[in-house]
Structure formats: structure tokens, C-alpha cells
C-alpha positions as CSV (number, residue, x, y, z in Angstrom):
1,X,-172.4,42.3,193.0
2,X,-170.1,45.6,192.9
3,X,-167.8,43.9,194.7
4,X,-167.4,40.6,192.2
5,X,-167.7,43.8,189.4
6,X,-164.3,45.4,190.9
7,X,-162.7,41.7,191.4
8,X,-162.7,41.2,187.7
9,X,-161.8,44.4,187.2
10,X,-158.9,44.0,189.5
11,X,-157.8,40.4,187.2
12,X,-158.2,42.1,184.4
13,X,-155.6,45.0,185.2
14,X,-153.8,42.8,186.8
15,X,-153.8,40.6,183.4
16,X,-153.0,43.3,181.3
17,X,-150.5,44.8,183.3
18,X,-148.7,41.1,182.7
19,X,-149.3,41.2,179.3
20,X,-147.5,44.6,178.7
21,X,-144.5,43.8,180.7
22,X,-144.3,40.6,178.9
23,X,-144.5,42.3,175.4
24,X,-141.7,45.0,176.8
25,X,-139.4,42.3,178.3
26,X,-139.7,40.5,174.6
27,X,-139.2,43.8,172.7
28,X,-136.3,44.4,174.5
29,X,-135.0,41.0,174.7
30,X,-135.6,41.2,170.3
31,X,-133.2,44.6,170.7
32,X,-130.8,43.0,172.7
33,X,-130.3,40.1,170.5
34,X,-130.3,42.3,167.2
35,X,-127.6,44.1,168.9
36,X,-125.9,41.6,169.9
37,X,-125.9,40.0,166.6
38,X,-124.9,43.4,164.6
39,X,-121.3,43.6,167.2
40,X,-120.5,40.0,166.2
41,X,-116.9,40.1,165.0
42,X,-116.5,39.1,161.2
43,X,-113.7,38.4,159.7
44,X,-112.2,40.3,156.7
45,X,-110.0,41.6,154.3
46,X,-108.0,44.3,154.5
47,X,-105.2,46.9,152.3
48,X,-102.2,46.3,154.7
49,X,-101.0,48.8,152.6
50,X,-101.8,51.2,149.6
51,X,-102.4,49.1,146.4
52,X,-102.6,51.1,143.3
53,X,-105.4,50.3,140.6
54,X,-104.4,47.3,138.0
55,X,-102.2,45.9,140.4
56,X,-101.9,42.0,140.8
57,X,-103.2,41.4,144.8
58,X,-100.3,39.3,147.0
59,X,-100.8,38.5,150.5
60,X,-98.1,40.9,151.3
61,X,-100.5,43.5,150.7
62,X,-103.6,42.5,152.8
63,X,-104.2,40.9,156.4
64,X,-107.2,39.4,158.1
65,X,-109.5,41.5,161.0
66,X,-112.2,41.0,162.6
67,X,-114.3,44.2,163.1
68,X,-118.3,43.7,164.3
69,X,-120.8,43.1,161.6
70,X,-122.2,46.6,161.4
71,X,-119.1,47.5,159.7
72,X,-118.7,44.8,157.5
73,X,-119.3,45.7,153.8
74,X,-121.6,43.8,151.1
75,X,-119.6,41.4,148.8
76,X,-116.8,41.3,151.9
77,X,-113.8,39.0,151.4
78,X,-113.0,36.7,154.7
79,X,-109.9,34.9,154.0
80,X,-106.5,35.9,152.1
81,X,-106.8,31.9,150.3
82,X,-110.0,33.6,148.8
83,X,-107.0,35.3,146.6
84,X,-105.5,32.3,145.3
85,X,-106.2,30.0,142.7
86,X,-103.1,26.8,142.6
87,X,-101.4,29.1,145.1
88,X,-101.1,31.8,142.5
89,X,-101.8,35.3,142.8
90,X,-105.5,35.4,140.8
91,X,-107.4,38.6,141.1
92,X,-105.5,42.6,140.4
93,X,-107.4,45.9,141.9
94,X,-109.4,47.9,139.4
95,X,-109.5,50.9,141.8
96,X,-107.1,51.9,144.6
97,X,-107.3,50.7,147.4
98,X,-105.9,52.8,151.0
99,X,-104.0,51.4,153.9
100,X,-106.6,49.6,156.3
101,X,-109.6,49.9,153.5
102,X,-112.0,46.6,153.0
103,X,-111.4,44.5,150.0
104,X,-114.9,43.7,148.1
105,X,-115.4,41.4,145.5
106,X,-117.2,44.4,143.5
107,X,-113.4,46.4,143.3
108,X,-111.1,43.1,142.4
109,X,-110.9,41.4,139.0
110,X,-110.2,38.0,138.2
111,X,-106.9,37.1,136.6
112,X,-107.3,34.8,133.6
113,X,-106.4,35.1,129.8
114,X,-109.6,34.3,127.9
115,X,-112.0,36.8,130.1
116,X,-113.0,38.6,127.1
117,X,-114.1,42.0,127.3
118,X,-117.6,41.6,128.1
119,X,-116.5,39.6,131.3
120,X,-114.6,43.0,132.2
121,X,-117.7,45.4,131.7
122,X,-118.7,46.7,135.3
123,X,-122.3,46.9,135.9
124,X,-124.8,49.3,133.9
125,X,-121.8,50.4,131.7
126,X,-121.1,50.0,128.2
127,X,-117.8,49.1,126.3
128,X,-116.8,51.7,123.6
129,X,-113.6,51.5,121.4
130,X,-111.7,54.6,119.7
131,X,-108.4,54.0,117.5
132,X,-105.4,56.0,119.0
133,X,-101.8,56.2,117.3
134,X,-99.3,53.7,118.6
135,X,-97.5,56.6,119.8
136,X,-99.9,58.7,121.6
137,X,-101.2,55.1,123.9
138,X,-98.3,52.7,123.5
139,X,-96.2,52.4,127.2
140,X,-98.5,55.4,128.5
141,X,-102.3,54.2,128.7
142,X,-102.7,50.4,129.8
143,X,-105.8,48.3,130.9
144,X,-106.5,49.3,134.1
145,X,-105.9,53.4,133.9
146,X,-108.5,55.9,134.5
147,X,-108.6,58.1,132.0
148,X,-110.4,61.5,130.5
149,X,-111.3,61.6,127.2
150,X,-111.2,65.7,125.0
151,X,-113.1,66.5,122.3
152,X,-111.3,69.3,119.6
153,X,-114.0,70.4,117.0
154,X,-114.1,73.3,114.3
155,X,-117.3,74.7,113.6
156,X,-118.6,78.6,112.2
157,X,-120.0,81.0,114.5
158,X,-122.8,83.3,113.7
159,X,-120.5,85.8,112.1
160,X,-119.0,83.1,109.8
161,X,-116.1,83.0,112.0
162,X,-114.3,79.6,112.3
163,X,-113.8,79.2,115.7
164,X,-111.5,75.8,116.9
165,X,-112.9,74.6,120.3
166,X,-111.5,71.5,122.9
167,X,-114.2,70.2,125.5
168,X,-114.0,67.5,128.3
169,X,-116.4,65.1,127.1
170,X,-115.9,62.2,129.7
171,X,-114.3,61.4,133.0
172,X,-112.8,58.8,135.4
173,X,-112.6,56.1,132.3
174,X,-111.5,52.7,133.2
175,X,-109.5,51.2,130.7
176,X,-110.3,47.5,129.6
177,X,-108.2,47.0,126.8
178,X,-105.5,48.5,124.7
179,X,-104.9,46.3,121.5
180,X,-105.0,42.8,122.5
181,X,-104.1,42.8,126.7
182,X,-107.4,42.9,128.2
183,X,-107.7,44.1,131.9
184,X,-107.5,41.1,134.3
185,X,-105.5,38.9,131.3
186,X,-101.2,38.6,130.7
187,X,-100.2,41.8,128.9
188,X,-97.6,41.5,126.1
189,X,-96.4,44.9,125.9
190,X,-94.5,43.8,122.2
191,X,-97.7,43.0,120.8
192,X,-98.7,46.9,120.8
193,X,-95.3,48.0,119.1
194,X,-96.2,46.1,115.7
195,X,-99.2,48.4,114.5
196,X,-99.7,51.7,113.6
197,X,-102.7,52.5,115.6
198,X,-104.6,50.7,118.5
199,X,-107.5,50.3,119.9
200,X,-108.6,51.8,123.5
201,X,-111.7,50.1,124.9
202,X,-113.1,52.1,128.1
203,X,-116.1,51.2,130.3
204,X,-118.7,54.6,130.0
205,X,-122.5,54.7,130.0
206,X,-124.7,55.1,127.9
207,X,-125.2,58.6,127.8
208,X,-121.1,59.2,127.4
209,X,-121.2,56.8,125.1
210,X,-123.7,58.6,122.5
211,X,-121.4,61.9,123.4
212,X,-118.1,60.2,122.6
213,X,-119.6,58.8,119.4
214,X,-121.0,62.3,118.4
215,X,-117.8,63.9,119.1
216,X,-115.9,60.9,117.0
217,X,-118.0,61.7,113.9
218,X,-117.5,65.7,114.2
219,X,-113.6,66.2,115.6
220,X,-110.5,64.8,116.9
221,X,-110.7,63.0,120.4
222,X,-107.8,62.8,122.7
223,X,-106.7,60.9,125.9
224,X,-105.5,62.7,128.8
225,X,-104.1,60.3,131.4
226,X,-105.2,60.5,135.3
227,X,-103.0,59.6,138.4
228,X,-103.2,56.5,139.9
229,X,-106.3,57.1,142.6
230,X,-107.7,60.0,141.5
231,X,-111.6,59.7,140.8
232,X,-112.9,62.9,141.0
233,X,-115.4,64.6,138.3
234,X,-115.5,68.3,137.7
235,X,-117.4,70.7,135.8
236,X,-114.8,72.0,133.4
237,X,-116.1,74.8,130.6
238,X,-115.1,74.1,126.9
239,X,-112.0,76.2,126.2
240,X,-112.1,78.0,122.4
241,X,-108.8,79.1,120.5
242,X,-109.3,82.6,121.3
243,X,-109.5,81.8,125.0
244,X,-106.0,81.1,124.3
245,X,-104.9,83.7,121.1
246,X,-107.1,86.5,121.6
247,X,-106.7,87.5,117.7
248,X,-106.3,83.8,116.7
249,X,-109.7,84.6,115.0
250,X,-108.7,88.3,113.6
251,X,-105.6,86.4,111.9
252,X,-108.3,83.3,110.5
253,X,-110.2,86.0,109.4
254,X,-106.8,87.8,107.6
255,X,-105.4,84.5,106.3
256,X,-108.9,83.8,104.5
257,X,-109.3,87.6,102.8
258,X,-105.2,87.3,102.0
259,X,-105.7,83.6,100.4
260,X,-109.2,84.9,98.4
261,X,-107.4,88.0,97.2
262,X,-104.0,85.7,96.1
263,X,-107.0,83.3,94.5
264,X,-108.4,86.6,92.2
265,X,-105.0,87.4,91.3
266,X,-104.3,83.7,89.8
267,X,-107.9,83.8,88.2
268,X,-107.6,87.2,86.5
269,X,-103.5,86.0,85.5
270,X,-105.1,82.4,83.8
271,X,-108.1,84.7,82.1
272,X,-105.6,87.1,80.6
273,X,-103.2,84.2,79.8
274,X,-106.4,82.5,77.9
275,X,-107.7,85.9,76.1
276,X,-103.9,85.9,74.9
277,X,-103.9,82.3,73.4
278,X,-107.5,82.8,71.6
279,X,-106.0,86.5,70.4
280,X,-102.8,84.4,68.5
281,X,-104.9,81.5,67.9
282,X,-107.1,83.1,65.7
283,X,-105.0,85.0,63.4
């Protein structure tokens, strides 16, 4: 009996030993395959060379590589026809792109005339619009450009002081329209030259977009231009007019007692000039 007892012990050792070399030779058979799988080569698209934001994509500036599929980006492009529509040109960068970087369909616009605005929105942004004069936008901001938006506001200090302050409201802006040429659509630069004043439409989110509206109803808002590329978002302190004119607010201050002092002079002149008339008047 203790010998049949160790027999089936013996099996069932022997059983389970098989059963765990099985389940290791299938683990690392599932590894190998994974593995396998992930250095696949894929084919994509590449910069061949730099290709600045807003700029119409031509096969001269990309070429086709196959790197494994580790590396391989979401929303990859695999062929260079992907580009074309008719044999046309048909999509323009809306960021930069560097030498030997993969081209996503995230970063590329389509070409066409009727997109619209809302077609140009990127994801979990909003499109906001501020009027800018012809000459300050016209030749210099265009859909496409990144851009930083300043905020100049007036406002009294404790002391009663008017104090004149500019403040960085919002960064790293993309452009989607300026007048009627909408990112992605045929720009008619002579369209822009017959008004007075146009219309800048920028991508922002929600929360810049509440600032920028704020900051619309309160002051002046300007555009300050960035270079092609440059995407970077600082922490920048609000810069008052005395930062630049240490007395500006000693002179503010002087202007406003010289101009009350000038207004008591005409007051007490136009009371004598009255006491005058009623004095011949009544006689």
C-alpha cells in the first residue's frame, strides 16, 4: 500500500512538473511573439526636412521609413499619396515639424476653401475673436501663426494712485483666421487691405478664453507675434508703468493737482465774471 501511495505521488509530480514547463514554454512563447510583433517594421512618414507651421506639405519635404512598431506614433501617416488629393498638394502643417520627425494626422490640416472655422478648432479648445486695426495684423499675423496675446489696463491703487499696468494674458495661440482666409483655405491677402479693422480668430481654452474676454471689457489687448517653432510657456510677472518711469506716478499725481488747481482758477474767473454781469445788470 505505501508503495502504490508513493507511485501516485511520483505521477503526480511528475504531472505537475509537465504542467509547469508547459505553462513556462507558452508564457515565453506569448513574450516572444509580442516581441516579435512590437519590432515589425511599419512604414511611415517622415520631415525630410524642416517644414515651418502653415506651410502647404509637398513630397519634397517628406520620405517613407520603416522603423519597428514600438516607435510608431498614433494617428501615423504610411504613404506620401496619403498627401494628395487629384495629385495636388492637400494638407499644410499647423505646427513645425523637424528634420526626420513623424508626420501625424493630429499636426496636418486639410486644404480646402469651405472648412469653416469650426472644422479648424483643435480638440477641447474654443474659438475666440478680437478686432485688431488693419495695420497692426495686416501682412504680419496670418492663419497659421502662434501668437501671445497682452493685456494694458488702468486701474486706482489703494492710495488713489492711477497706476497703468500690461500683463501676458495668453500664450502659444494658433491663429485660425484673420478676416476672411481661414487656416487650411486660399488666402487672398487683398481682401484684408479694404477694411479698417479685422478680425483675429485664435484657438484658447476655456479658461483663456473667460481671461481674454475679461481683459477685453476692462483694457486694450495686443498681439505680440512668435517665431515660427517656438512653443514654449513661461511664467512672466505683469509689468506696471513705474516698473518702467519710476516717477511716472509722482508726475500723474502732479499733472492731476496742476489741472485741479488750473480748473479753480477758471471757476473763480467765470464766478467773478458772473458777480460782474448781475452787478451792471441790475442798475
Amino acid at each position: 500500500m505505501q508503495i502504490d501511495n508513493m507511485k501516485k505521488t511520483f505521477i503526480l509530480s511528475g504531472i505537475l512538473a509537465l504542467l509547469s514547463t508547459i505553462f513556462v514554454v507558452l508564457y515565453l512563447y506569448d513574450i516572444e511573439q509580442k516581441n516579435k510583433a512590437m519590432s515589425e517594421p511599419v512604414k511611415i512618414v517622415v520631415a525630410d526636412v524642416k517644414i515651418e507651421q502653415g506651410k502647404i506639405i509637398t513630397s519634397s519635404m517628406l520620405k517613407e521609413k520603416f522603423v519597428p512598431k514600438q516607435y510608431v506614433q498614433p494617428k501615423y501617416i504610411s504613404s506620401i499619396k496619403d498627401f494628395y488629393v487629384d495629385k495636388n498638394p492637400s494638407f499644410m502643417s499647423i505646427v513645425a515639424f523637424e528634420e526626420g520627425e513623424q508626420i501625424t494626422s493630429t499636426k496636418v490640416l486639410p486644404i480646402t476653401s469651405d472648412a469653416g472655422i469650426s472644422n479648424t478648432i483643435p480638440d477641447n479648445k474654443r474659438a475666440v475673436t478680437l478686432i485688431f486695426d488693419r495695420d497692426e495684423i495686416a501682412g504680419i499675423v496670418a492663419p497659421g501663426s502662434r501668437i501671445d496675446l497682452i493685456s494694458i489696463i488702468e486701474y486706482e491703487n489703494k492710495d488713489k494712485t492711477l497706476i497703468e499696468s500690461s500683463l501676458v494674458i495668453a500664450q502659444n495661440l494658433l491663429v485660425l483666421a484673420v478676416g476672411n482666409n481661414v487656416i487650411g483655405g486660399i488666402n487672398d491677402i487683398k481682401q484684408e487691405n479694404i477694411t479698417v479693422n479685422l478680425p483675429v480668430t485664435m484657438a484658447v481654452s476655456i479658461i483663456e478664453a473667460q481671461q481674454i474676454m475679461l481683459a477685453q471689457e476692462k483694457g486694450i489687448i495686443k498681439i505680440a507675434l512668435r517665431p515660427s517653432g517656438d512653443l514654449t510657456v513661461n511664467q512672466i510677472q505683469p509689468i506696471k508703468i513705474n516698473d518702467i518711469f519710476k516717477d511716472a506716478s509722482k508726475t500723474v499725481l502732479k499733472q492731476s493737482n496742476s489741472d485741479m488747481q488750473t480748473l479753480k482758477e477758471i471757476q473763480k474767473s467765470q464766478k467773478e465774471a458772473i458777480d460782474i454781469i448781475n452787478r451792471y445788470s441790475s442798475k
